[in-house]
N, C-alpha and C positions, 0 to 999 in steps of 0.2 A: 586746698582749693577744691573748685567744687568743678566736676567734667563738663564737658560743653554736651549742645543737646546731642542727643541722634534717637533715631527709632531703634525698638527693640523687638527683635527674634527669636520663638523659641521654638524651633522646629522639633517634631516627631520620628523624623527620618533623615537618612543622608540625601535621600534625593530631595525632599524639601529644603533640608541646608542646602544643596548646592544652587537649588532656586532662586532662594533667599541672596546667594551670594552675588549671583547671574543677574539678580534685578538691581540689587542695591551698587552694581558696580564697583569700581577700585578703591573708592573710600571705605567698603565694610571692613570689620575685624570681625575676625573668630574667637567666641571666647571661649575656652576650655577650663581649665581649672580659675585660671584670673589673675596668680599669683605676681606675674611679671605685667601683664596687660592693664590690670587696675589701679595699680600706682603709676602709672603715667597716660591714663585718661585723668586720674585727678591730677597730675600736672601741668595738663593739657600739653603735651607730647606729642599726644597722640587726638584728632578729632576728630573719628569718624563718623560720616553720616546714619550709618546702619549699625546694629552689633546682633553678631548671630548667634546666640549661644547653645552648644551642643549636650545641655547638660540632660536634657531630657531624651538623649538616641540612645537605647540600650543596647543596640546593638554593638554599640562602639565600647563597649566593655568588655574586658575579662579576658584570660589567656588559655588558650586552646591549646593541642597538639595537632602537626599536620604533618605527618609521615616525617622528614629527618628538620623539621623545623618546629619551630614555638611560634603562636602568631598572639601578639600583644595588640588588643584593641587601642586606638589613638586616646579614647578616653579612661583609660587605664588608672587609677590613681599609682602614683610613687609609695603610698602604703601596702596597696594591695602587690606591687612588682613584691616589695619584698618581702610579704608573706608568703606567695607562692612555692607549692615545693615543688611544682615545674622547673621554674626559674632555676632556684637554688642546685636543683639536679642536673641540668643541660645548658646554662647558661651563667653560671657562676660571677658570672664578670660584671652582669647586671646587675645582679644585687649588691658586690659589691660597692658601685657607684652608686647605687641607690642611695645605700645604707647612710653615705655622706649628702645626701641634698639636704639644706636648709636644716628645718628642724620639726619634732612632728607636726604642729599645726600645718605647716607647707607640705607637706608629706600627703596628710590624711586629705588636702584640698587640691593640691598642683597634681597635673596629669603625664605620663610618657610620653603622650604624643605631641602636649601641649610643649612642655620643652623643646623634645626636635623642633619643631616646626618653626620655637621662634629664636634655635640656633643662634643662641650666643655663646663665642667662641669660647668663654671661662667656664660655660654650662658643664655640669658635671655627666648626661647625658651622653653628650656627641662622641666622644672618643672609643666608651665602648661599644656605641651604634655602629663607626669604623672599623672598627678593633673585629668583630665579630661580622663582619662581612654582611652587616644586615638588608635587608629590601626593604623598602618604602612602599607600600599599597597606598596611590593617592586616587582620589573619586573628583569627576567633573563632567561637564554637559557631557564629552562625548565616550562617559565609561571611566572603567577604571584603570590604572598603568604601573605599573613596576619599576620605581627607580631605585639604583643599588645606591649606598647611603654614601660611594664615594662620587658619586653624580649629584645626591642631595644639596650637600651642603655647598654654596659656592662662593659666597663671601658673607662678610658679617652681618649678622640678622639675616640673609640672602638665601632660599631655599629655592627648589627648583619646581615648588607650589606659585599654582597661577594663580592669580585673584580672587578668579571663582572656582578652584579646587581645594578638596580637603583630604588633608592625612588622616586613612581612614585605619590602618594598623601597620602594626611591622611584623615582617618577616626575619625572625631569630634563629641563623643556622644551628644545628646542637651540638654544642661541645660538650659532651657528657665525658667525665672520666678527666678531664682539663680543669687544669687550677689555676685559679684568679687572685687579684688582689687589685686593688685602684689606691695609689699612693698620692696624696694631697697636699698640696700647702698652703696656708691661708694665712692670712698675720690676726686673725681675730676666727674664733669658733662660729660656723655656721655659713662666713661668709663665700663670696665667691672666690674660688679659686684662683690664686696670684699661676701658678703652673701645677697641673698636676697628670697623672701618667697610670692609663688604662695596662696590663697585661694578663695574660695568662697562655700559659704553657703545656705541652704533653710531655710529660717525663717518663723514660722506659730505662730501668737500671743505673739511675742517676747520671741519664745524659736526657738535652732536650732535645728530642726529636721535633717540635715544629714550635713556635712563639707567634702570637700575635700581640703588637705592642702599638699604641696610639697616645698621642699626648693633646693634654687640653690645655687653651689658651697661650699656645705657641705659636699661632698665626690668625686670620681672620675665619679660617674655618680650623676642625678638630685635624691632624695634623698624621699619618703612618708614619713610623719607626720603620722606616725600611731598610736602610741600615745594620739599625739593632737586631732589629728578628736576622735579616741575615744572618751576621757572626755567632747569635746563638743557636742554629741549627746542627746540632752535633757536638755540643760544646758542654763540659761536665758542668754541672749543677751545683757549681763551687762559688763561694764568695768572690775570690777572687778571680777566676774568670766572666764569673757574668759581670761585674763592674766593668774589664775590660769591653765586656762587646756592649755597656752602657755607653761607654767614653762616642761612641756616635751618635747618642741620642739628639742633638742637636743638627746635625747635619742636616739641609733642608728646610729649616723653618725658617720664618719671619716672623719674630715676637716684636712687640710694641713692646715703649718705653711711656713711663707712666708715674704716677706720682706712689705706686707701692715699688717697682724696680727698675732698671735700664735692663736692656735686651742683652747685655753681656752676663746679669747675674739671672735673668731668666734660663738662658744657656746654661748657666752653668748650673739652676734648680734642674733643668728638664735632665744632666745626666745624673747626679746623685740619687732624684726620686727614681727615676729608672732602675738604675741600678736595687735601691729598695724594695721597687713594685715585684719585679722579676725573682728577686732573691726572695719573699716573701712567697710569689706565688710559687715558686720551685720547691719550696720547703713542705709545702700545704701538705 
């Protein structure tokens, strides 16, 4: 199909985009990489009056250091997160979700920010964004704001971006010296995630001293293991114990039933891959 009309925008700046956003009202989109946004303007899903596209803001590129953070521009590509040996050094848990999105053509064109933003709960994204306690820097008429990425997400597709604001980078605490792993399950390569499950851990003499653990597409937003990071707080680095303190992986979510699972065999992926994600990253 062919997308319905609208105007197009292609700003120089974030203050321009956000103009562009401020004039063209609630019907604009943002386009960023396009990967998810252009397949449903040509189905018409989606038919906004305006489209801004950020692809010309340089600023909104590239990954810095800022004293015990990493700050990831919104226009980021997904190849360059995981080229970084920023990332790869303080942040390990990104690349590994990276390293699963799509495939490279989606890679080399889809953005960091562009994902968050447009928070879909199977996104391979969001979990580690929770997982790692990130900030959100979002830009709009009146400045810019700080929101922590468990305030971000709030329901499906549902960000705590206004209309006319935009995710202008993230804020990445450093986990340097912590091992990662992002465990996945898909029924077909490449595609979206049926359940899959962000961790990484601090090991000191083969016990874990602190876990962060998140799961994807276990609810309408990306989902804490609060539970599980509990019981593995001090708990040896063994097969069989961290399965046991996977067996909570489930607690607290609300997964949908769908034509790839029902919500009792989701449950029952989110504690297996847990158990895998955490035993993998304890091993690293």
């Amino acid at each position: 199909m062919i997308p319905a009309p609208f105007d197009y925008v292609a700003p120089s700046t974030v203050d321009e985009a956000i103009s562009a956003l401020a004039e063209a009202g609630e019907d604009a989109k943002v386009l960023a990489g396009g990967q998810s946004l252009l397949p449903v303007l040509r189905m018409r899903l989606a038919t906004p009056t305006t489209l801004v596209d950020l692809g010309k803001i340089a600023e909104l590129r590239g990954v810095r250091e800022d004293g015990d953070a990493l700050v990831i521009g919104s226009m980021t590509t997904h190849y360059d997160v995981q080229r970084d040996a920023m990332v790869a050094e303080h942040a390990a848990l990104l690349k590994a979700a990276t390293d699963t999105v799509a495939d490279p053509q989606i890679r080399h064109r889809g953005t960091f920010g562009g994902a968050i933003a447009h928070a879909d709960p199977a996104g391979d994204l969001l979990a580690p964004v929770l997982a790692l306690g990130c900030e959100l820097v979002v830009a709009g008429p009146g400045g810019r704001r700080t929101v922590a990425a468990a305030d971000f997400f709030q329901d499906m597709f549902t960000t705590a971006l206004a209309a006319d604001e935009l995710l202008v980078e993230v804020r990445v605490p450093k986990h340097t010296g912590w091992h990662a792993h992002y465990e996945k399950f898909n029924r077909v390569a490449q595609a979206w995630s049926m359940v899959a499950v962000a961790a990484c851990v601090r090991t000191e003499a083969g016990t874990i001293e602190e876990a962060r653990v998140a799961l994807t597409n276990m609810g309408s937003t990306p989902v804490r293991a609060a539970g599980v990071e509990e019981a593995l707080v001090g708990c040896a680095a063994t097969a069989e114990a961290i399965r046991g303190a996977a067996e909570r992986a489930a607690e607290g979510t609300n997964p949908t039933a769908d034509g790839n699972s029902d919500v009792e065999y989701r449950q029952h992926l989110a504690r297996v891959l847990t158990g895998r994600a955490v035993l993998a990253a304890a091993g690293s």
